[in-house]
C-alpha positions as semicolon CSV with decimal commas, in nm:
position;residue;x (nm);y (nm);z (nm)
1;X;2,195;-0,390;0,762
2;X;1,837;-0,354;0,672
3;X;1,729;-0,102;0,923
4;X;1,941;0,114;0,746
5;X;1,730;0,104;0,440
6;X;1,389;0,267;0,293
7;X;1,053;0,131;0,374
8;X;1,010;-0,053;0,047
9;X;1,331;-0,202;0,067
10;X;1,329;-0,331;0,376
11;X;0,999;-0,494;0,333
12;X;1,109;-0,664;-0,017
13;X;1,451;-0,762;0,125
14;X;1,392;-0,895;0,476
15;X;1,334;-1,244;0,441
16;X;1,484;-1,581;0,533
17;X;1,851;-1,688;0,508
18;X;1,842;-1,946;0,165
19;X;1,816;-2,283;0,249
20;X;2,053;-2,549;0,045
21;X;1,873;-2,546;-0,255
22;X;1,992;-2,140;-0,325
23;X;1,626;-2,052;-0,400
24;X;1,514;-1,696;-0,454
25;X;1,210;-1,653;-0,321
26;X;1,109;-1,794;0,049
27;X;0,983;-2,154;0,072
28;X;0,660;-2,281;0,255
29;X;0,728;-2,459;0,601
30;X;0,444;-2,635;0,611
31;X;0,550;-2,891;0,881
32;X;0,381;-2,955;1,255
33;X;0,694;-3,002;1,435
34;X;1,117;-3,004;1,359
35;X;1,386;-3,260;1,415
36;X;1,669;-3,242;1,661
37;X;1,999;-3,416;1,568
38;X;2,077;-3,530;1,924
39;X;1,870;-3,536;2,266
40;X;2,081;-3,275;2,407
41;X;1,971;-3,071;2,105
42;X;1,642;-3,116;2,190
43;X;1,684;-3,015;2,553
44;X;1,889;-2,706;2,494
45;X;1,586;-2,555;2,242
46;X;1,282;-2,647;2,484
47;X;1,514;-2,483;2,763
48;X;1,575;-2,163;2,592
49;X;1,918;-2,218;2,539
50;X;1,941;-2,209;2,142
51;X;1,674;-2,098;1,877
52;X;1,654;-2,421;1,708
53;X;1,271;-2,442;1,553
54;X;1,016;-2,664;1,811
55;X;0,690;-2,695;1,712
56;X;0,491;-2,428;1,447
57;X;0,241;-2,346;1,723
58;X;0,571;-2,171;1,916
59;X;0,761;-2,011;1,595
60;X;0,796;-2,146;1,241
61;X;1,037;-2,003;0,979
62;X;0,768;-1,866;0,766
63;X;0,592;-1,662;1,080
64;X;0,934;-1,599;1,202
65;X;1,009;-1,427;0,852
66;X;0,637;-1,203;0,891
67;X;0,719;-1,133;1,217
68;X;1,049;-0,980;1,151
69;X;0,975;-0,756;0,860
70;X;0,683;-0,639;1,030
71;X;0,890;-0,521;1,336
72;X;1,141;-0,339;1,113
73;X;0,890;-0,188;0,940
74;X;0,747;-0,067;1,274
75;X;1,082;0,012;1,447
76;X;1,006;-0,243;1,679
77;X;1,183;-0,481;1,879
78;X;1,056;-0,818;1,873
79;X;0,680;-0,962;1,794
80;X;0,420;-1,242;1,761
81;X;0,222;-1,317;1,515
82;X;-0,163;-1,466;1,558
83;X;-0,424;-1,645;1,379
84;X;-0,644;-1,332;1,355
85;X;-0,625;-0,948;1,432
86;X;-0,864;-0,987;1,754
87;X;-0,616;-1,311;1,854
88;X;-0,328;-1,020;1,868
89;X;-0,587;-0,830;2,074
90;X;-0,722;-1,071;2,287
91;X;-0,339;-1,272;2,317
92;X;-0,237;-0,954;2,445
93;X;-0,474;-0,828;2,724
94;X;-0,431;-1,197;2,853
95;X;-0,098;-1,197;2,863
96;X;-0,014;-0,881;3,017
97;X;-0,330;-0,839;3,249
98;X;-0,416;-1,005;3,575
99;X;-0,761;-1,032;3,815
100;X;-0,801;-0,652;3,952
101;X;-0,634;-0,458;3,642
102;X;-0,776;-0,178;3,479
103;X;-0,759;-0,039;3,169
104;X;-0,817;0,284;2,975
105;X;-0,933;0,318;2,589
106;X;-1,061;0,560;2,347
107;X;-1,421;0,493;2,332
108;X;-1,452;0,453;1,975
109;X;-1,269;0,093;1,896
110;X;-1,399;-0,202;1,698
111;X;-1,683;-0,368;1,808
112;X;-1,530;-0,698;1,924
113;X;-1,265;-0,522;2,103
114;X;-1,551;-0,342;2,304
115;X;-1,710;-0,668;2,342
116;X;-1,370;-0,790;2,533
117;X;-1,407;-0,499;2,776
118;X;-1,725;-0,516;2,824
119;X;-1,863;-0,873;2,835
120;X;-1,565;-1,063;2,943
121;X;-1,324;-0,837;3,142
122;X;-1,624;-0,843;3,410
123;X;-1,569;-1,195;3,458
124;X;-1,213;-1,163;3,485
125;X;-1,238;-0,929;3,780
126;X;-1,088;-0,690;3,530
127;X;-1,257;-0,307;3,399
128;X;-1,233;-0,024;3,188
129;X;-1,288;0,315;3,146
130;X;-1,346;0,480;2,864
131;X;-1,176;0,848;2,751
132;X;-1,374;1,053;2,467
133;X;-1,168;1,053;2,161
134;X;-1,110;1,411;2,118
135;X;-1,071;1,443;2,503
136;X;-0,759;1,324;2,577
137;X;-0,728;1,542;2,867
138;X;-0,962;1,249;3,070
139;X;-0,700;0,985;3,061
140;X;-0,532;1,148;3,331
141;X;-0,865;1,147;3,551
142;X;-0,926;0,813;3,487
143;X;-0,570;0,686;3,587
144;X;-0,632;0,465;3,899
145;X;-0,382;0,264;4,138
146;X;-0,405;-0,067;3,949
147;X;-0,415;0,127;3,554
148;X;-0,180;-0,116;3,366
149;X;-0,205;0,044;3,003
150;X;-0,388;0,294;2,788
151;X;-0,527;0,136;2,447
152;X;-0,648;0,329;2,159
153;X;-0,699;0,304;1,800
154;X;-0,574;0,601;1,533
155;X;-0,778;0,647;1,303
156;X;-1,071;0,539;1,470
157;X;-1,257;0,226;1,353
158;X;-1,522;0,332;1,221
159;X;-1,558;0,687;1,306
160;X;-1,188;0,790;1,144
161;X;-1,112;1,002;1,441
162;X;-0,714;1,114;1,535
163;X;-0,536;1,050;1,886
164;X;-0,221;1,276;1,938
165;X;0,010;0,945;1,995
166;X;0,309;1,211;2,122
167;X;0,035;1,369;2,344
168;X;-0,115;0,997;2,532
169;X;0,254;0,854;2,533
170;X;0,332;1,160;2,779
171;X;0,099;1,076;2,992
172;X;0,176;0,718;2,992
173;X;0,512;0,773;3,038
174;X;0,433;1,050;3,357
175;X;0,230;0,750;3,524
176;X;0,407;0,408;3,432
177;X;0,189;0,285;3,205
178;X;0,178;0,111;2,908
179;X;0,050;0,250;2,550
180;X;-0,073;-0,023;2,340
181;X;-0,177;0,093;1,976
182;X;-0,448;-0,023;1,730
183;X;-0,239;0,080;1,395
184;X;-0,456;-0,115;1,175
185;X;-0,604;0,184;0,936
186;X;-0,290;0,313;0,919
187;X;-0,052;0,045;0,845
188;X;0,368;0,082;0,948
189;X;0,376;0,250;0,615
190;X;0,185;0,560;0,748
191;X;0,223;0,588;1,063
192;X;0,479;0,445;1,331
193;X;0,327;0,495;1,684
194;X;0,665;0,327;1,799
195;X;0,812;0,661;1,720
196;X;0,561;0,868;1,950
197;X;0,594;0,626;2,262
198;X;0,403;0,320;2,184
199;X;0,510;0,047;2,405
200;X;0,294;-0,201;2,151
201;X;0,164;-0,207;1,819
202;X;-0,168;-0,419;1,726
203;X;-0,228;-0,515;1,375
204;X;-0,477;-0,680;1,193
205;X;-0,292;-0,859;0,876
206;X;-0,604;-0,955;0,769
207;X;-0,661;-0,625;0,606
208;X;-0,383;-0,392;0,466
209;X;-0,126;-0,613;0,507
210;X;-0,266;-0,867;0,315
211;X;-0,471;-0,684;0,065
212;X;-0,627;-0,896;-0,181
213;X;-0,884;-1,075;0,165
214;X;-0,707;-1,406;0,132
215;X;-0,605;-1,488;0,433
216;X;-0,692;-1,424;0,867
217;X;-0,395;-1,298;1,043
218;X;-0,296;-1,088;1,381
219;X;0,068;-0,939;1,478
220;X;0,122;-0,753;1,802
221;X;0,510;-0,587;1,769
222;X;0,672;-0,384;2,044
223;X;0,945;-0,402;2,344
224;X;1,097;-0,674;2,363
225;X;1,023;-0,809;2,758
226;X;0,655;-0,769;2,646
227;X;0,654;-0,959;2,384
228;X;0,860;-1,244;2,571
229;X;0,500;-1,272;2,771
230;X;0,260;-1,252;2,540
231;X;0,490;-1,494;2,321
232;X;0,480;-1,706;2,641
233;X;0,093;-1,668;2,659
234;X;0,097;-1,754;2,297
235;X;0,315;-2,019;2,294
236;X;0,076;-2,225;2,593
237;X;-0,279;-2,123;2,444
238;X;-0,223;-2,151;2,065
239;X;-0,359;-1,852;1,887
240;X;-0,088;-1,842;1,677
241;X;-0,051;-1,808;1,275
242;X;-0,006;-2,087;1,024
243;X;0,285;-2,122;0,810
244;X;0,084;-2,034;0,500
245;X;-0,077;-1,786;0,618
246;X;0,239;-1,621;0,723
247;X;0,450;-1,702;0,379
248;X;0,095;-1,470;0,210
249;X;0,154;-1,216;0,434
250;X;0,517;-1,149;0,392
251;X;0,531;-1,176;0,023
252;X;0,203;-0,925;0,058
253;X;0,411;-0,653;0,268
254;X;0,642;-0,636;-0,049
255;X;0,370;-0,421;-0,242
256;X;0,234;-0,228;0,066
257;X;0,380;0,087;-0,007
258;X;0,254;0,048;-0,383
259;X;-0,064;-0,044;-0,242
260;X;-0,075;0,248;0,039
261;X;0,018;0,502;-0,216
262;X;-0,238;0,396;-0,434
263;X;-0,545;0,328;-0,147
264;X;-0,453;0,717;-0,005
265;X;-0,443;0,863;-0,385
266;X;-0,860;0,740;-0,427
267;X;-0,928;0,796;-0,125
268;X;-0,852;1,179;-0,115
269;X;-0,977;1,182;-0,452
270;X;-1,325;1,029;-0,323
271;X;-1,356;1,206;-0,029
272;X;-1,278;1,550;-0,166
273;X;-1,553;1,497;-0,474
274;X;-1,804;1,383;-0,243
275;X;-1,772;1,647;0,038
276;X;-2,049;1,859;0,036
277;X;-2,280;1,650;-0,224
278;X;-2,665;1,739;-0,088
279;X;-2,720;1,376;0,019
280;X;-2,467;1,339;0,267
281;X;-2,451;1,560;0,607
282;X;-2,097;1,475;0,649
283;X;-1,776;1,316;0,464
284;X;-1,471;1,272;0,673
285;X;-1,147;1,155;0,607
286;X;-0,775;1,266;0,793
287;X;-0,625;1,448;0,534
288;X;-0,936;1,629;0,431
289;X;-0,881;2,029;0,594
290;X;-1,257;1,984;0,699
291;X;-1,133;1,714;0,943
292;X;-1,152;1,830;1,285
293;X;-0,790;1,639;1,366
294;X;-0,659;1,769;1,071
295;X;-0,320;1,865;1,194
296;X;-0,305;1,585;1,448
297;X;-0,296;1,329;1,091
298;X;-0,060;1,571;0,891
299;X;0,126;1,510;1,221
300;X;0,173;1,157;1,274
301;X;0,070;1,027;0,930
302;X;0,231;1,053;0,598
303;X;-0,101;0,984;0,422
304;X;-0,425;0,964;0,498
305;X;-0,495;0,617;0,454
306;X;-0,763;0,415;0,250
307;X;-1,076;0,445;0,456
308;X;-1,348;0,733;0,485
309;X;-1,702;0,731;0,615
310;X;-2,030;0,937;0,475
311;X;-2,340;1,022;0,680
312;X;-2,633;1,016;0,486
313;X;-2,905;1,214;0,561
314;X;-3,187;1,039;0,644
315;X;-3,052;0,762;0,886
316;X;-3,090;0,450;0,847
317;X;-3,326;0,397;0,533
318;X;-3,170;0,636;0,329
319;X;-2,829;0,403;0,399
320;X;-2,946;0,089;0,306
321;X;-3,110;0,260;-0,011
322;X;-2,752;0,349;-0,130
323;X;-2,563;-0,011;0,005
324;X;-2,849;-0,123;-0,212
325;X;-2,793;0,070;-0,551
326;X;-2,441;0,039;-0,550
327;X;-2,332;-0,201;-0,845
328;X;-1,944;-0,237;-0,882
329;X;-1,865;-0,196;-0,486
330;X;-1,999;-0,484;-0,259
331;X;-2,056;-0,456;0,078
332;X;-1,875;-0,695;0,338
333;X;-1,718;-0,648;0,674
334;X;-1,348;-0,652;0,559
335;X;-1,174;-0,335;0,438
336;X;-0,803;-0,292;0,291
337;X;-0,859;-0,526;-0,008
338;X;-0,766;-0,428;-0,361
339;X;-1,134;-0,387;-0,397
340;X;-1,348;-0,096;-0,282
341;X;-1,591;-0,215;0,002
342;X;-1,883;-0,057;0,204
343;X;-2,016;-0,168;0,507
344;X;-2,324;-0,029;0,780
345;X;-2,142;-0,034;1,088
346;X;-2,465;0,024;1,315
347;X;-2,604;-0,294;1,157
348;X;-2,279;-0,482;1,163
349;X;-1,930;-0,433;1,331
350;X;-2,135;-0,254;1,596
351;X;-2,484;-0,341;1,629
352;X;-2,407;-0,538;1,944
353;X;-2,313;-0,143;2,099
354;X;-2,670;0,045;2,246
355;X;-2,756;0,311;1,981
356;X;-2,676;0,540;2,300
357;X;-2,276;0,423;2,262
358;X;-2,312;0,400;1,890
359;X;-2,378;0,781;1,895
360;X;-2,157;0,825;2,176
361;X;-1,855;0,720;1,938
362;X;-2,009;0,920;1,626
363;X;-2,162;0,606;1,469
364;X;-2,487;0,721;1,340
365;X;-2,770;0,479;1,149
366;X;-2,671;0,674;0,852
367;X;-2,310;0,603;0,913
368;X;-2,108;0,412;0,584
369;X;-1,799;0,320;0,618
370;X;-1,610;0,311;0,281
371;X;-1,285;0,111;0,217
372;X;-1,159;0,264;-0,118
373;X;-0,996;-0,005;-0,312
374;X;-0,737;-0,022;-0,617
375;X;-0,998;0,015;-0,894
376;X;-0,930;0,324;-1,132
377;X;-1,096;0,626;-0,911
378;X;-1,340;0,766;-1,139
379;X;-1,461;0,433;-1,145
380;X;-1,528;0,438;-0,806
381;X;-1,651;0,763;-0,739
382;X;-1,928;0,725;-1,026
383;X;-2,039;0,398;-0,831
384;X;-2,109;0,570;-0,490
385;X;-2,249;0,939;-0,685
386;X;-2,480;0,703;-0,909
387;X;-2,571;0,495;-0,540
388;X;-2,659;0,810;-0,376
389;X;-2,829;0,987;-0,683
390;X;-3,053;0,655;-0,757
């Protein structure tokens, strides 16, 4: 019933069955383990022969409730929800990857996620190659024997760069591979990679999806016989999402269109009264015409989302001169939150990368990345104009 309804609706509407006590709004779950009424009960659910609740590190009704709002929002099949955004990541190459895979990405991803391919897939016997964002004509070069799946990000973390999803699920599709999608800027509300050929989506519920930088949380949605393994993988290793966390995250999806709507609004707004201020040598943002993937975001995007970068001129000083004089907008790591955020990316989320991959992936020391929040707009804009004028 509820896939034939709007976005909003569905993610207001899709919750839990009522329990006995009629109540209205979900309840917490906050319980270890469940009961069984009879031994052979208890058998049949550990075999897979019912769906009678186990243990909350497996499935609990609150995740179970995240889980399945967040796959209808995303068209998707089934899903799995994780402690953390880089849980979904890592629960996911694990589960689907063995010794002697290899796997293809767009070179700009977040720093932890390089960190995976490039500090630990070694020891795994595993690699990676790397495809230059606006190149997607090398992923077809790079394609060896033992390729299991292309993984990308779109829009770009942090350089806000655009992958044709139609365009890379073609070629997936031509070679038998999987296309595993980063859809974290975006959020389901945006953009539905499941749509263009996705065989997985990767979230991050720590940011959008929460909103407000309460609470940690990861979801990976997708086809259903991949999620059975990396549920398996999941169920064995324990990454998984608490109750709580959960029950904040699917009361938060009820406002993410409001949110959305409100996050791509000021950030237009920003990014169009900052492009071409003297300070900066570049502003970009997807739905800006100046964007060089312009049409690729008005084609697989309905908005163009909350986050846009600036380059400063003057590198590196002249950045932490403005992080420094701004007074309303803080600067931390997170982004999505109801408040606007900065953060230095070549001093933070990347400055484990060589400044030769830094400025491979368009991450320059004068790089900001700017997550525009829910304050009123001109409120924000005169923060980061006063910030680079001081």
């Amino acid at each position: 019933m509820m896939k034939d309804k709007q976005f909003e609706t569905r993610a207001i509407r899709a919750q839990l069955e009522r329990t006995d006590y009629n109540e209205h709004s979900s309840p917490l779950f906050l319980t270890s383990s469940f009961v069984f009424d009879s031994a052979e009960e208890m058998r049949a659910a550990f075999n897979d022969e019912s769906d009678d609740y186990i243990y909350s590190r497996y499935i609990n009704p609150n995740t179970n409730e995240f889980i399945n709002k967040v796959c209808l929002l995303e068209g998707a099949e089934a899903g799995f929800a994780t402690a953390s955004g880089m849980a979904a990541i890592y629960t996911t190459f694990m589960a689907l990857l063995k010794s002697g895979d290899h796997v293809i990405s767009c070179s700009s991803v977040f720093g932890a996620t390089h960190a995976i391919f490039t500090r630990y897939f070694p020891k795994w016997n595993m690699s990676h190659s790397y495809f230059h964002t606006n190149h997607v004509e090398e992923i077809e070069q790079l394609i060896k024997p033992e390729t299991r799946f292309i993984y990308l990000e779109t829009p770009t973390n942090p350089a806000i760069e655009l992958i044709d999803l139609e365009l890379v699920a073609g070629i997936a599709k031509k070679y038998h591979i999987l296309l595993i999608v980063d859809n974290c800027f975006a959020t389901p509300y945006l953009q539905q990679p499941v749509k263009f050929g996705a065989d997985l989506v990767i979230h991050s519920a720590t940011k959008y999806m929460d909103g407000q930088g309460r609470v940690l949380g990861g979801v990976v949605v997708g086809k259903k016989e991949l999620i059975n393994e990396i549920y398996l993988f999941g169920r064995l290793t324990g990454p998984s999402m608490s109750p709580f966390n959960a029950w904040v995250l699917s009361k938060s999806l009820e406002t993410l269109a409001l949110r959305m709507d409100r996050h791509c609004e000021n950030a237009l707004f920003v990014a169009q009264k900052l492009e071409g201020h003297h300070q900066l040598e570049n502003v970009s943002y997807p739905f800006l015409k100046s964007h060089p993937n312009y049409e690729i975001a008005k084609k697989q995007m309905s908005a163009g989302g909350g986050i846009l970068t600036v380059t400063l001129k003057g590198g590196y000083e002249a950045a932490k001169k403005f992080l420094d004089n701004l007074q309303m907008i803080k600067i931390s790591p997170n982004l999505g939150d109801a408040r606007s955020i900065v953060t230095h990316p070549a001093s933070s989320t990347h400055c484990k990368l060589s400044e030769q991959e830094r400025l491979a992936v368009g991450i320059k020391p004068g790089l900001i990345r700017i997550s525009v929040g829910l304050e009123n707009r001109e409120d924000i804009l005169n923060d980061l104009l006063q910030a680079l004028n001081g």
